[in-house]
Structures are given as C-alpha cells and as structure tokens.
N, C-alpha and C positions, 0 to 999 in steps of 0.2 A: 194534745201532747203538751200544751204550753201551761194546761191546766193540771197535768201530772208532775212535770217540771217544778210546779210553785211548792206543789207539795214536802219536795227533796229539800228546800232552801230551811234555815232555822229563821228567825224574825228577825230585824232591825239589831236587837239590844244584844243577841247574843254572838260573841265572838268566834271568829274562826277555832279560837282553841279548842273548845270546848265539842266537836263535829263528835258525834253518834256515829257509832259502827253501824245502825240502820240508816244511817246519809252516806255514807262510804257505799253501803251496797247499793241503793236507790244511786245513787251518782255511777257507780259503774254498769248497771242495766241500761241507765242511758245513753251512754258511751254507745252500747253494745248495741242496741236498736238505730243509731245513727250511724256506726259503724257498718248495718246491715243493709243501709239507704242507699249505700253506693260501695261500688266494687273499690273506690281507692283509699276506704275509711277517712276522706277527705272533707273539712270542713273549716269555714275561715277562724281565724282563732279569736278575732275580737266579739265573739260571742253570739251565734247566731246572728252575724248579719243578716239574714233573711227578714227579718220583720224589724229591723230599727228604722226609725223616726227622728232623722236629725233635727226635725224641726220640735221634737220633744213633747208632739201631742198624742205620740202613741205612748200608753205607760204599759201595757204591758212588756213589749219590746225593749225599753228602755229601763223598767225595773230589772229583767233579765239580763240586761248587759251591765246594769252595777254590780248583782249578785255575781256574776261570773268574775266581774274585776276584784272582788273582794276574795271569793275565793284561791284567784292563782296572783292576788298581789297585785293585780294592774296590769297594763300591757304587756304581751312579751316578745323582744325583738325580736323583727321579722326573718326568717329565716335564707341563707343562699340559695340564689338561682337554678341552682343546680341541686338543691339538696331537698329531700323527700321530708328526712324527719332529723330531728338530735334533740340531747338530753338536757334536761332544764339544768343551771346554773347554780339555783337555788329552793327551798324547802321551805315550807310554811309550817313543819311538826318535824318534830324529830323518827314521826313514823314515818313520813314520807321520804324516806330515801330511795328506796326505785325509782331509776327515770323513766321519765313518760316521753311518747312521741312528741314532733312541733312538725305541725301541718302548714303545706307552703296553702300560702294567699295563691286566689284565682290569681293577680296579675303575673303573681312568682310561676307560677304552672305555664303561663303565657311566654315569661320570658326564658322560662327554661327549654321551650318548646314542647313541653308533656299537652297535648293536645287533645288525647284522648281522657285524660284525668280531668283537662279542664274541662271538656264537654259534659263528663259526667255532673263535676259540680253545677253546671249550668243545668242539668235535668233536675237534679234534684231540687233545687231551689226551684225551677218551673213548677213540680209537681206540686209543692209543699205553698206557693203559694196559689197555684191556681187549683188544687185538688183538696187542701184544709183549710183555706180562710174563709169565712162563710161571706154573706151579702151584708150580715148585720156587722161586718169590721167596715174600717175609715174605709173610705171611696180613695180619697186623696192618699191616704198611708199607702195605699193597695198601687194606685197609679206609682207611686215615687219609688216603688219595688220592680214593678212591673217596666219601667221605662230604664233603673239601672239595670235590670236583668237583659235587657232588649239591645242597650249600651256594649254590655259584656258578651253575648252572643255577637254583635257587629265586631269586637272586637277579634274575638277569635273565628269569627267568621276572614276576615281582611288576611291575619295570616295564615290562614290553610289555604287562602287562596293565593298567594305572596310563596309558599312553599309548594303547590300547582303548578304556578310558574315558572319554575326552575328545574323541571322533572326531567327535561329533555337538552338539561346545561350539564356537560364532564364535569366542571370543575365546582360548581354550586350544588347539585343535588346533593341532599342529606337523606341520606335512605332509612337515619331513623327517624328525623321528623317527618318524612311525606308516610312512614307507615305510622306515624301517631294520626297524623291528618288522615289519611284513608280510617282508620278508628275511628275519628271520631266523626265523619262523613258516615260510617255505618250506623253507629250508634245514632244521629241524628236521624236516618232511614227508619232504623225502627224505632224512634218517639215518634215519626210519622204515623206508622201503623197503628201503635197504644193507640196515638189518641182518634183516631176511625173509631174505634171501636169503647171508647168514653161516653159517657151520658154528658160529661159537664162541660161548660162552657168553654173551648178552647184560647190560646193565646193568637195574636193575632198574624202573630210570624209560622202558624199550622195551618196549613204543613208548609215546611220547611222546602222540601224538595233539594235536599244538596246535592244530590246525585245527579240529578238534572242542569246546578251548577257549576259541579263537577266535569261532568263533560260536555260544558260547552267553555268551558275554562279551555280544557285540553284540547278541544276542537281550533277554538282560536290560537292556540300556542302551535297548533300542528301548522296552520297558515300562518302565523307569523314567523314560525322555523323556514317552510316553503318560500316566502317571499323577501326571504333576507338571505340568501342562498351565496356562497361565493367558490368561486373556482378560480386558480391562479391562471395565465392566460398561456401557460408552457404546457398545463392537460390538453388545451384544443385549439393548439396553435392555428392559426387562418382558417378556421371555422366559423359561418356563422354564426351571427348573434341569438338567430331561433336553436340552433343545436348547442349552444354553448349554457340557453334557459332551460332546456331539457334536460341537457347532460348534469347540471350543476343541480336543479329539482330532484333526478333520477338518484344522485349523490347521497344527499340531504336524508332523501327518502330512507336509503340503505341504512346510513349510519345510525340516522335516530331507531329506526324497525331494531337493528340490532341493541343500542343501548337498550331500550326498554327491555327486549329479553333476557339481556344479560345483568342488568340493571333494578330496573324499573319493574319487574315481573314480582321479585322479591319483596315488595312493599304491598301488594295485594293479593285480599282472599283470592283463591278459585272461580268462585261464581262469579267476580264481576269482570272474569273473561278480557283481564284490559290490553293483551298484545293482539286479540282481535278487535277490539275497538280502537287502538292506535289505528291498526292496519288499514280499518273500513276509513277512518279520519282521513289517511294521506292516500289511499284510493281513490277515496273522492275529491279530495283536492286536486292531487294529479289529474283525473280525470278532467276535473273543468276545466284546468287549463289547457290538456291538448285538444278539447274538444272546441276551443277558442282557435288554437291554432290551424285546427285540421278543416274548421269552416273557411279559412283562406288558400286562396289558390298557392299552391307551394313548387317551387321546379324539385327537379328530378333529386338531387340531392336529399334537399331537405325531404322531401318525402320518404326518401329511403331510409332516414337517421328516423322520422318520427313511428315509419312501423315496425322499424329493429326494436324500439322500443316498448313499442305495445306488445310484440310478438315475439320477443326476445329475451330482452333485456331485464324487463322488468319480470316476468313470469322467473327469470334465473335468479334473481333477488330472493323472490320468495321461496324458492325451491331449496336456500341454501340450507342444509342439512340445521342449523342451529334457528332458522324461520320456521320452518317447513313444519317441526316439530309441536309449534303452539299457533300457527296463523292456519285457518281454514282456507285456502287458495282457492277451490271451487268456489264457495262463499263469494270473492269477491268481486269474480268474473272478470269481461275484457275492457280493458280501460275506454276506447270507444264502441261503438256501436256501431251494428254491422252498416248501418243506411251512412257512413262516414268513412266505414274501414272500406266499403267496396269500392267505393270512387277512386281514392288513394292505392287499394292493391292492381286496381287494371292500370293505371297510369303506371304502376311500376312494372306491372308487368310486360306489360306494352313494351315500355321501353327496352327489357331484357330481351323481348323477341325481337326485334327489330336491330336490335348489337349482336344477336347470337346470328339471325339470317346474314348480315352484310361481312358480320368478319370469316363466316365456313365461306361465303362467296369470293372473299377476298384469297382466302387460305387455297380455293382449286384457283383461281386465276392467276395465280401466282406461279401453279403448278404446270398451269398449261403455256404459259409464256416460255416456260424453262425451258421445258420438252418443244416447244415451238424452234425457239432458238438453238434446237441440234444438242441444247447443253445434256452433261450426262449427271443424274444424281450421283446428292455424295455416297462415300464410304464408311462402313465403320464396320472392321474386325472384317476388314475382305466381301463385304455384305452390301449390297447397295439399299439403301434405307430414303424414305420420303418423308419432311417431317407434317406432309398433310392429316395423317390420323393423329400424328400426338398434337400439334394445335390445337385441332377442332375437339379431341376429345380431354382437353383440359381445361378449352371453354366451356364444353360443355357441365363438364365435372363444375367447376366454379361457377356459374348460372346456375345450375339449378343446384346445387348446395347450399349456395348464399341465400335464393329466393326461399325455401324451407326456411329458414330463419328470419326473413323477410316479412313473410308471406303468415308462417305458422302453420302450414298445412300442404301437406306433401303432393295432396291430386293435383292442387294447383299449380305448384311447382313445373310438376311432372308436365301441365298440359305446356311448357315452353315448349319440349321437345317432340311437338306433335306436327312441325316442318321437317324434321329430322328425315324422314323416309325420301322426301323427297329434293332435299339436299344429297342423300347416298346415292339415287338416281342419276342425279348431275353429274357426281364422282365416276357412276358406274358410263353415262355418257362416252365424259371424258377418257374411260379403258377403252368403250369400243373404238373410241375414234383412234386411240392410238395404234391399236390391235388392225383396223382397218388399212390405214394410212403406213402401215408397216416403214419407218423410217429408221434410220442407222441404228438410231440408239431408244429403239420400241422396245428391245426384247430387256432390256435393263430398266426402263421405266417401268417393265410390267412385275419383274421380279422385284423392284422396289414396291410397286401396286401389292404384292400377295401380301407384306409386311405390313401395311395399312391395315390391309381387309383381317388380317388375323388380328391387330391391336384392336378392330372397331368391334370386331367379334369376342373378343376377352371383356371389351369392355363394358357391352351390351350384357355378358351374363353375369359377371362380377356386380356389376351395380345397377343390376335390374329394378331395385327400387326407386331410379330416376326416371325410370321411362312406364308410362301405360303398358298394358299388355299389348293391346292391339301393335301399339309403334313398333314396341321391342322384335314381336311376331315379323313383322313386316320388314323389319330391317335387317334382322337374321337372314331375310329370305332373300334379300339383294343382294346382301355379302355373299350368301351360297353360291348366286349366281355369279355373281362376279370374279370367286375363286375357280369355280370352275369352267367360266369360260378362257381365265389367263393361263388352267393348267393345260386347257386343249390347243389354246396358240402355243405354250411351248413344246408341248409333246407330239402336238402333232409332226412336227418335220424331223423327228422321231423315229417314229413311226415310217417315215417316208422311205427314209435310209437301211430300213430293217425290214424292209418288203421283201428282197430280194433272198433274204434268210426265210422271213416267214413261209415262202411259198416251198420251201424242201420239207416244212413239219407235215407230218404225215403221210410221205411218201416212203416209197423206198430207199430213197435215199438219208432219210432222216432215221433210220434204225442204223446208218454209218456214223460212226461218235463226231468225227471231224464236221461234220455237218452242225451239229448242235453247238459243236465249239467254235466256231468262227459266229455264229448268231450274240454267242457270251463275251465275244471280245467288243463286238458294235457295239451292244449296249455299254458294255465299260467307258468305250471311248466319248457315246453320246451324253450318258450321266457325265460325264465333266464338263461338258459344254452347256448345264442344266445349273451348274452351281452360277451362285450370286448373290440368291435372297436370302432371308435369313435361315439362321438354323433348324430351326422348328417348322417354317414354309418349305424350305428345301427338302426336309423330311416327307414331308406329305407329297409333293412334287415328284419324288422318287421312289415314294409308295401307291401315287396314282398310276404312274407307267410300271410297278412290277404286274398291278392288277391289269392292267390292259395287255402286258405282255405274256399273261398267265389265261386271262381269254382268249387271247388273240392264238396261243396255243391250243386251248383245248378246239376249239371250231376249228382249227385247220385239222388237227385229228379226228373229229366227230363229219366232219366231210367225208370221209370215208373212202379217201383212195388209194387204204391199205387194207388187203385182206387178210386177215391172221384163219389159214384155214385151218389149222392145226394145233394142239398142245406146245411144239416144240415153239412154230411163229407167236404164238400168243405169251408162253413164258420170254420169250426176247422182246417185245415188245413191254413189257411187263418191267423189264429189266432197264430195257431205255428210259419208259417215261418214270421210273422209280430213279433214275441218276440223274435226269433232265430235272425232275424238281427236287434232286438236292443242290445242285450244279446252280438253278436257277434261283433257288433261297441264300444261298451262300451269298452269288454275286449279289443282292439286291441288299440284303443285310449289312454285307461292308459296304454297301454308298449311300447306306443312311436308311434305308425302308425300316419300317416297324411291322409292314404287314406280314408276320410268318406264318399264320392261318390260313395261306395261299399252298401251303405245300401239302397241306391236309387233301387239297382237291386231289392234286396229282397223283398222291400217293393210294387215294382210296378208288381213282379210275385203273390205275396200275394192277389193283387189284379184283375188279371185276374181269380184267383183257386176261388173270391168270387163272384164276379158277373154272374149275372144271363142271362141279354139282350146279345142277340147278338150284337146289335150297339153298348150298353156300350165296350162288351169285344172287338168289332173291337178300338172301340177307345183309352182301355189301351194299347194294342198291339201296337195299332201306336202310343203312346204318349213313349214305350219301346224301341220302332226301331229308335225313333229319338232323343234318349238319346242317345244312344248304335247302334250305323249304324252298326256297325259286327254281328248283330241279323241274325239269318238265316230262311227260312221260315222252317228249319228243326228243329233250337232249336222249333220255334212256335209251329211245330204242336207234338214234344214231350209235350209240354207242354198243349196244352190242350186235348190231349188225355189222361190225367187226369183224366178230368172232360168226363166222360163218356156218359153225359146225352146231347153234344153234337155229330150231325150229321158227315158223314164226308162232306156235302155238306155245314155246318155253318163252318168247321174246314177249308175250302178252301174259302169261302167268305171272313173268318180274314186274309187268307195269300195271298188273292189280294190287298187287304186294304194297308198290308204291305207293298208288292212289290212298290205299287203306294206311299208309303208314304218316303221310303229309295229312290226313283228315286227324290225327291226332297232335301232330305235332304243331308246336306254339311257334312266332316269327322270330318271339323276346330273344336276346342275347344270341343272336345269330349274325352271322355276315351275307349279306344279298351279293350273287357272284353270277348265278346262271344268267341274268337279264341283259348281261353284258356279248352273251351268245349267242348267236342267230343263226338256228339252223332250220334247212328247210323241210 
C-alpha cells in the first residue's frame, strides 16, 4: 500500500500548485480504501502515524509524513473532545473550497470517551502492522510501533475498566460510555477470534480475553458493593448485628438486581445475557456469606431471620414482576444447601412444636381452672362463648403460616400440627369430665364447649391446607364426637321430661288432639332452657331434638298399640299424623331447627295408614324407601300391621316391592332417619 501511495505523490521540485486531476483521483481512492479499514473512517491526522520513526531511520514512514505535511500545509489543530469532525479553515487552491472532515486523534477519542471508535483505531493499526509489514522491515522500527500500540491499548484498556467500575453507582454511571465500553469489549472478542483463525504471527496481548476481564471486573464490583453495605440503625432497631449483615446485604442485593435492569440492561447486546450474570455474581456472593454464617451455631432468633431469608425473602426479590422478567430464578437455585438448610429447619421447627404444644396446654388449663372454680364463662350477644378454640386456632393459624415462609415448603409446615389430634383429645377429656362431674355451671360450660368445637371444625375445613390429611381426618372425628356427646347431655333431660307425653303416641288416646298438644307445649318450654350457645350451635341443638323427637314419634307409633281396622280408623289416623307433623314442623321451625325434611316422613307414613289399593300402598312404600334408604322391611311391615285389614301375603308383596326398590336406589343426597328406630 505504501508502495501505491509513493506513486500518488508528484517529486521534490514540483509544487503543490501544479497537482494533476490523476493525483486528485489517486488521493481520493485512498481516502476511500482507508475509509473502508474501519467502521469510523477514522485515522490520526498527522499522517499515518502507524509506521513513523521518530528516531528518523525509517524513510519510508518519514518521507510519507513530509509529503502529507506539504500537501495540507503542515499540522492541523487538533480537533475538540467532543467533536468527531469540522471544516478546515483554510485552502491550498482556489478549487479546494469543499470542506473536508478533521479526524479526532486516538487520545481525543479517549478523552471524549468514544471507546468503541477507539478500539477500532487500535485494530486497525494492529492489523496493518502485524498483517502488512513483512520480516524484511526495521526490527526496532517495528518494536517502537508495536510497544506504542500496546501503550494505547493499556490505555484504553484502564478506562473501560474505570467506567466498569461505576456501573452499579446512581450518580456516576454513564450509560453512554459503558455502552461504548461494552463495544469495544466486543469488538476486542472478535479480534480474538480473527486472529485463531490467522496464519501469521500474532501480537502478544492475543488473545486479549476482555470478556474474561470484563466480568471479573464486575464480579469484584458485585463484592465490593456487598461488603460496603450500609443500613441506618432505625430499619433494624435492636436487632442483631448477624441479622442487620443480612438484612443490609439482602438490601444491597435488591437495589443494585434492579438498577442493572432498569439501568445497566440498556448498555448491553442480548447474548451477553448480563442481568443474569449480575444475578449468578451476587447469588454467589450472598451465598458464601450465609453459608459462613449458617456453619455456626445460631439461637432461635437468628435462625429464624436467616431462613426467612433463604426461603423467603430472597426468592421475593427475584420474583418481583421487573426481576422475574430477565433473571432465570430456577437457574440460580437455593442460596444454601440442603446438608445446612436441614439442621437449621429442624432447630426451628422444633422450637415451633414445642411453643404450639405448651401454649394449647396452657390455653385448656386455664379453661379448667375456671370451670373448677365454679366460675361461669363470659357472654357475648346472650351466648356463652370460650375463648379456648380461638386462641389455640390463631396460634395455630400463625405457626404454621409463618413456618411456610420459614420453612419454604408446606408438608413441612403442615407436620407442626401432627400433636394436634391429640391436644383435641385433651379438650374432649376435659368435656367428659365436666359432662361427668355435672356441677352448677356444667351445662354452660358445655354450651360454651359446642361454640369451640364448631370454630375448630370451620377451621379445620377452611384451611385444610395447614393440616395433613390423616390429622385433619382424625380431628373431624373428635370434634363429631365431642359435639355429639354435649348434644346428648343436653337433650337428654329432655327427653326425660317428655316421656310422660311420649308414651300417649300411638295409642288411643293419641288420635285425641289435646293429647299431641300438651307434648307441643313441653317441648316449647324445654327448647328455651336449650338456649345459650351460639347461634348456629343452638340451631343444630334444636335440629338434633326435632330429629329425635320425630323418631321418638314414629317408634311409638310403629309399636303397634293402635289398630286401624278400618277405612274410616285408618283415614283419622291419617289425619292426625298429617297435623302432628305440621303442628311438629311449625314448632321446631320457630326455635330455630333447619331440619324440615322431617315432615316428609310423617307425611308420606300418613299416607300409606290412608290408602286402600295394594299397588297404591306398594307405591307409597317405595316412593318412602327411596327418600329414606335406611327403611327396613321391618320398619314396613310394623307399619302396616296397623292397618289390619291387610293380609300377611299383601304385607309381603309391599316388602318385595321395597327390597327391589332400595337395590336401586343410591344413599347420595339423602337423610339417614330409620337407624334412629328400633323396632322389634
């Protein structure tokens, strides 16, 4: 090239004036082929500095920079910091009035921070002396290029690393210089590659590897942001000094994860993926440090802050909608390792079993002291209330809520409440004993007890995800028992007072109205002496005695100490037990019962005592059986042994009818009623 060059020049003696329209074009083809050398038509203006010889024993280099000083007049001032190109001042011919560009000097590129333009000049000069200077040029000429070239790469090597450094500072990062520096980090990547793949002797700074110093630049910047970390001391007022390294690291962590995306993201290609290399950076930083921590013996405390961390806090970092989006979170997994996280989650779970068994312990002996001392629970809204289920089931709610965040995983959690059965055991004790011991103020303690057992049972199915199956299963099954052992202490003396009624159903005196209605006023009176517990307990309390007093009916009738021999007895009967179960819905209805599906029985026995046909009566029978699948063919044939006027060969036709009619029918969506009957 330098030999095509000589050619362009006119000799010694002839003057600039006289310049040939074939040197004018020869001078702008070389422009253009140098222009082609690099993407920023960049090149130092004092004349191919690439091959001068200050020490003046290179002439070709040296010829070349006279000629160039003769042609444009001699130096031309160096151009601003800031400024790419401007137009010459002055003409050497009266043709030359077009302005020409003025190319900034490498240092000018440097100090403007165009980093990628200077990178480029620094290739190209690589290329041109290490890819066209043969072995027969100066050795020393060659070194004195080669070592300022080498100069000029350290230099702009220093600040791309200088603007590296400030990537993760608000008020210092330049997001145009670090994306010129990221430029010209790439473009150094691929002169790496060119020259692999070169025949000729490379320079001795190939490969470069800046990517390589790139991010170990950033690697050290992410620990020195991590180890310089400050928190004011009003975020974690009387906290230790280990949770106050954590919390103010965990901080650190956030803010920078966010600058970068919001930031820092912007200054880098795609492929070099850099909000996930931040991320893996302070993962692993964070990492060694709690793995420093988490090898020392820590109390209850600090343990609890360092795996809200691991299993919490830190996962919610990443997860937030503006991380989430560029950080691979699987990717970078659990900050310790499970042979670290076990030790520390039993230790804390330990301790939550052990505060969840002594405070339910504390919460019933507290209960039993009360009720020892004669006291009578409080009141609220007329209702006598206990506040043992909402304690216990608020610690429990808060135990194992917390431990899920804790913990990071729910079985675990869940196994706190695997004492739970047998803490409700204790509870259910503590009823029998009071149920046993019958003292002044039993029958209030137990109506406060149904309000328990209903809150433990809402709360068991509401938030069945805190408990195992098996627990949950098992603790339904106390509560059942325990509700319905305190509905039979109270209903039974009940029952006791209503005997003397019971025993007229079904006789002949019980087809006289007055008879049924003196039965309707006990029960009035005793349902008021039932109220106390709460509303929705008391309901059920008064739904359980309309049911027992709707068995307790039909088996004194299915006894059989009325004969209906006749159409006329059989329609009066018919008639009674058709007003007894409106008479007996009515009353139950107004004191609260929900069960109205109780007067479907009566109504539909009412109606086999009145019909006449055998196929009718097969049919109410089977239209009975398949309300009520617990029908037996024993209730059946009490029942129409009744009606005397049938055979016993009709009374066994109805109860194949049945058989055939229960082998079809399903138990789903029914009410179980006959079990409650005993007939012989």
């Amino acid at each position: 090239m330098c030999l095509k060059l000589r050619c362009c020049f006119p000799c010694r003696s002839c003057s600039a004036k006289v310049l040939t329209a074939p040197f004018s074009s020869c001078w702008s083809r070389f422009l253009a082929r140098i222009a082609m050398r690099t993407q920023s038509a960049t090149i130092e203006t004092d004349g191919l500095n690439l091959t001068f010889d200050p020490s003046g024993k290179s002439g070709r280099g040296r010829g070349l920079r006279k000629k160039f000083q003769k042609l444009f007049g001699g130096n031309r001032a160096p151009a601003g910091p800031n400024t790419i190109s401007t137009t010459t001042d002055r003409h050497d011919s009266p043709r030359d009035e077009e302005p020409h560009n003025v190319i900034l000097k490498f240092e000018q590129l440097l100090e403007a921070q165009h980093f990628c333009e200077a990178s480029q000049r620094l290739t190209e000069r690589e290329d041109f002396l290490f890819g066209e200077i043969t072995e027969a040029e100066s050795l020393k000429h060659q070194e004195e290029e080669v070592d300022r070239l080498a100069a000029d790469r350290r230099a702009l090597k220093d600040l791309i690393l200088q603007i590296l450094k400030q990537s993760l500072s608000k008020k210092e990062v330049n997001t145009q210089a670090l994306t010129s520096a990221v430029k010209a980090i790439c473009q150094e990547e691929e002169q790496d590659r060119q020259w692999k793949q070169r025949d000729w002797t490379p320079p001795v700074w190939r490969p470069s590897s800046w990517k390589k110093l790139h991010d170990s630049t950033l690697c050290s910047l992410v620990e020195e942001q991590m180890n310089n970390t400050y928190v004011s001391t009003a975020d974690l007022e009387e906290q230790s000094s280990l949770r106050r390294d954590i919390y103010s690291m965990g901080k650190q962590l956030k803010e920078d994860l966010l600058l970068v995306v919001e930031v820092v993201k912007s200054c880098y290609p795609p492929v070099m993926n850099i909000c996930n290399s931040y991320a893996k950076w302070y993962h692993q930083f964070f990492s060694v440090k709690l793995r420093n921590i988490a090898e020392y013996g820590l109390d209850d405390e600090d343990c609890t802050f360092l795996l809200l961390w691991v299993n919490n806090y830190y996962p919610e970092i990443l997860q937030m909608p503006m991380l989430a989006s560029e950080i691979d979170n699987e990717a970078l997994g659990k900050l310790l390792p499970e042979e670290l996280l076990e030790p520390l989650e039993e230790q804390y779970l330990s301790k939550q079993q052990s505060e969840l068994t002594t405070y339910i312990s504390r919460v019933l002996e507290e209960a039993k002291q009360k009720w020892d001392k004669g006291q009578e629970p409080s009141r609220e809204d007329d209702c006598y209330v206990s506040p043992v289920a909402y304690d216990i089931i608020q610690l429990i709610n808060g135990i194992v809520t917390s431990a899920v965040k804790v913990v990071g995983d729910l079985r675990k959690a869940q196994n706190l409440t695997c004492e739970l059965k047998n803490l409700l055991q204790r509870f259910r004790t503590f009823q029998d004993d009071i149920m046993k011991r019958s003292k002044p103020n039993s029958k209030i303690f137990i109506k406060a007890n149904l309000g328990c057992v209903e809150q433990f049972r809402d709360f068991l199915v509401r938030k069945s995800n805190l408990f195992p199956d098996d627990v949950r299963g098992d603790c339904l099954s106390v509560l059942t028992d325990m509700k319905q052992s305190a509905h039979t202490y109270l209903i039974s003396p009940v029952h006791e007072v209503l005997k003397p009624q019971y025993r007229k159903l079904g006789t002949s005196d019980w087809l006289n109205k007055s008879t049924f209605e003196n039965l309707l006023v006990k029960i009035k009176d005793e349902i008021q002496d039932l109220q106390g517990s709460a509303e929705s307990c008391h309901q059920e309390l008064v739904g359980q005695l309309h049911q027992e007093v709707t068995a307790e009916y039909v088996r004194r009738l299915l006894k059989g100490e009325v004969k209906l021999k006749n159409k006329a007895q059989q329609e009066k009967a018919y008639t009674t037990v058709k007003h007894n179960a409106e008479s007996l819905n009515n009353l139950f209805m107004k004191m609260g019962s929900k069960e109205d599906w109780l007067k479907e029985i009566l109504s539909k026995i009412a109606e086999v005592l009145k019909l006449q046909d055998l196929p009718a009566i097969q049919m109410q029978v089977a239209s009975l059986g398949t309300a009520f699948p617990d029908l037996s063919e024993k209730h059946v044939s009490a029942l129409l042994k009744l009606k005397t006027n049938l055979t016993k060969a009709d009374r066994k036709n109805v109860k194949v009818i049945l058989s055939d009619t229960l082998k079809e029918t399903s138990d789903d969506n029914t009410h179980p009623f006959f079990f409650r009957v005993q007939v012989k």
